[in-house]
C-alpha positions in Angstrom: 52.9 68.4 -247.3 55.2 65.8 -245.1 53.5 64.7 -241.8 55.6 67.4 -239.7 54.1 70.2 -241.3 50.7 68.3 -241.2 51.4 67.8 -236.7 52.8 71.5 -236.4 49.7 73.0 -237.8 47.1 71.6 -235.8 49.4 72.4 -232.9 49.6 76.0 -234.5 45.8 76.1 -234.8 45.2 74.7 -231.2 47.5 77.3 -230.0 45.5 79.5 -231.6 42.3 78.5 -230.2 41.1 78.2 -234.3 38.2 74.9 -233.8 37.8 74.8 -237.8 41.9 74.9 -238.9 42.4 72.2 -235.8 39.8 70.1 -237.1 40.6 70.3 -240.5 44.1 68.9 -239.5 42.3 65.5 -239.0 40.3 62.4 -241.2 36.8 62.1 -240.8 37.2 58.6 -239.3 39.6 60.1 -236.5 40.4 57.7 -233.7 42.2 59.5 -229.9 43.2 57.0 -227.4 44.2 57.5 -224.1 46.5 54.7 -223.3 46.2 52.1 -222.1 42.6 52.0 -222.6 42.1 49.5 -226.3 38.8 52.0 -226.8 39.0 55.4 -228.4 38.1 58.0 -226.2 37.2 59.9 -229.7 35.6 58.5 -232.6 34.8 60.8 -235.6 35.7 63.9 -236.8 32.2 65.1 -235.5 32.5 63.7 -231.9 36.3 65.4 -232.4 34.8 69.0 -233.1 32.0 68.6 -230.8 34.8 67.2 -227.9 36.9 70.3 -228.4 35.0 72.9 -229.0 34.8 74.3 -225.0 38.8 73.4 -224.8 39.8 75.4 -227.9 37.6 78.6 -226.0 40.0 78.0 -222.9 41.7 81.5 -222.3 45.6 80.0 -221.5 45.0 77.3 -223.3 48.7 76.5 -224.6 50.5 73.1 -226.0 54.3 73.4 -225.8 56.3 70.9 -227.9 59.3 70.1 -225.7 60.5 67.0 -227.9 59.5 65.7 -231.4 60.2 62.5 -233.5 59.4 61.4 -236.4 59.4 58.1 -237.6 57.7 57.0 -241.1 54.0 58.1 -241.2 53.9 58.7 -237.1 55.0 62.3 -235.6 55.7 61.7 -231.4 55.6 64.8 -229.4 56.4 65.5 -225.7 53.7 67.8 -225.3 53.8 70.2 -222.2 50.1 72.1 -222.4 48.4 74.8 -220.1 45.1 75.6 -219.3 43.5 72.4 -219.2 44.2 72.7 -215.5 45.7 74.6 -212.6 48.6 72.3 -213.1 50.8 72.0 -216.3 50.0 68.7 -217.8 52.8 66.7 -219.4 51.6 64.3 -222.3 53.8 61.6 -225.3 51.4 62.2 -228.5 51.8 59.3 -231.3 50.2 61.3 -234.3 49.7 59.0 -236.9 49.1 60.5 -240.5 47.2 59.0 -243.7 46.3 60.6 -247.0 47.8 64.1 -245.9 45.3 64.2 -242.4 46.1 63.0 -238.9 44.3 59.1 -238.9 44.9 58.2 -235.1 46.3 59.9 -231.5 47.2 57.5 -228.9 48.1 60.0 -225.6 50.7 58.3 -223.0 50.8 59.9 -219.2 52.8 60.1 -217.0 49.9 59.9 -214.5 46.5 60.4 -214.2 45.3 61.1 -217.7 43.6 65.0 -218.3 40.1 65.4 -218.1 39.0 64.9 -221.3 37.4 67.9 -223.3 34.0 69.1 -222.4 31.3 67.3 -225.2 28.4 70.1 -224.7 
């Protein structure tokens, strides 16, 4: 599988509000920044399921891919999402894949960054 079809189907399965197919789109040593922080946000595949667990429950809850590129390994998406929000939130993903799984997500935007998933 090349690293678009490994991108497109954890957008597929976050789109379809599926925690286990999302999750299993992703290594268990996971790492999501939100730039510019130099800290993950997300560490883990565990912390990962437990982080989006309440967002993938969202009713609305919608990712739009408005521009993609692909370059080597790395998949960069101009994401457009709803239902994170009462606005529409504009994001840049960098999806980095290893080994068949997504490795690392740094998330550029535009202004103040989304609030990030509930970890209940």
């Amino acid at each position: 599988m090349d690293v678009v079809e490994i991108v497109q189907r954890q957008v597929d399965a976050y789109n379809a509000h599926d925690l286990d197919r999302f999750v299993a789109t992703y290594s268990d040593s996971v790492r999501i920044y939100r730039m510019p922080s130099a800290e993950p946000v997300i560490s883990g595949k565990a912390q990962m399921t437990e982080a989006y667990r309440a967002r993938l429950s969202t009713p609305g809850l919608h990712a739009e891919i408005l521009a993609r590129i692909v370059l080597g390994n790395k998949v960069i998406d101009h994401e457009r999402i709803r239902g994170i929000t009462d606005q529409l939130v504009e994001a840049l993903a960098i999806y980095e894949v290893a080994a068949g799984l997504i490795e690392t997500v740094w998330f550029f935007y535009p202004g103040p960054p989304i609030p990030l998933p509930n970890r209940s």
